[in-house]
Each structure stands twice: as C-alpha cells, then as structure tokens.
N, C-alpha and C positions, 0 to 999 in steps of 0.2 A: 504494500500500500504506500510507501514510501511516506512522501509529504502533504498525503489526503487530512484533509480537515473534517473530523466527523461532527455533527452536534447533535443537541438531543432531538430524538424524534425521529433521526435516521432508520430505514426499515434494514437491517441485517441479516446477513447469515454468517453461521457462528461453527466454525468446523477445529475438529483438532488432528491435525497430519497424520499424529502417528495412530488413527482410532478410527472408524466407519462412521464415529457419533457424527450426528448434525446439528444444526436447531435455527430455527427461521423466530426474530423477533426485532426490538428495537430497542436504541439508544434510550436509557432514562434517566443519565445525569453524566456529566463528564467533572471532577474535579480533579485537579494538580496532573491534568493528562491522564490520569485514571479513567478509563471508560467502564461504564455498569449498564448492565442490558436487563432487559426483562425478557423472557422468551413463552413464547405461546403454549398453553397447554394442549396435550395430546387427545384431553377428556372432552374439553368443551371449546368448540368455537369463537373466539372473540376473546377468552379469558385469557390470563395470565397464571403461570403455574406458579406464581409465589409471589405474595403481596409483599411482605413485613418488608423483602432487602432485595437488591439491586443484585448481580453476578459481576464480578469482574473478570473484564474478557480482552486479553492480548488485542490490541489493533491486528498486528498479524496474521492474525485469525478470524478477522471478518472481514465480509465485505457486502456492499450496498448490495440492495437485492431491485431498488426501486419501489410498485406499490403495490404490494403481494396481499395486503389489508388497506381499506379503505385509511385514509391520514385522520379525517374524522374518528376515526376510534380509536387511533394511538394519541389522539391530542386530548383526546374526554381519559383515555388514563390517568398520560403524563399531572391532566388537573387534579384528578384522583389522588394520584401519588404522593402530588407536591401540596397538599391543602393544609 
C-alpha cells in the first residue's frame, strides 16, 4: 500500500499472507497511524461482529474494496460507535 492515506469509513478487506482467513469491513478510527476496523458478521447482514473494541489491523494487510455495503450504513455505525 505504500503511501495510501486510509480514513475512517474506508470499506476494506482484511487478509493475512500467511493464512486463507479473510474478512470484508471498515475503517472505525485511525489514531497515532494505528488503524482499527470493525468487520462484518458472518451471522447477520449489516451487523458488526463486535461492538465494545475496534481490531487493529496492519495497513499491509488491507486494502480498499470500494462499496461492497451501502456508505449509509457504515456512517449510521461509525455515529453509533463514536456517540
């Protein structure tokens, strides 16, 4: 990814090299270049599989997916989240 500027609300995907895992979600806070994602549950449509905390996730390891989910519902999260 080099020198990509991510911010919140970017929709990602979230892979790790050495593993098959994947996971399709989005940016929910960036500090000290730290980036934390939320990532979609596999149960239910539209939710997110963990409210309380963010995941921190290598920039190297993601990348923009575009808009795999409406923006309107990552943006009614992100207010969710941040309230």
């Amino acid at each position: 990814m080099g020198n990509k500027q991510f911010k919140n609300g970017d929709q990602v995907f979230h892979f790790l090299p050495d593993s098959s895992s994947s996971e399709y979600g989005f940016i929910s806070i960036i500090v000290n270049g730290n980036i934390f994602c939320r990532f979609w549950s596999g149960m239910m449509l539209g939710s997110i599989r963990n409210i309380s905390t963010g995941e921190l996730c290598s920039k190297e390891n993601l990348r923009l997916t575009g808009q795999n989910v409406p923006q309107e519902i990552i943006s009614a999260w992100l207010k969710f989240l941040n309230k």
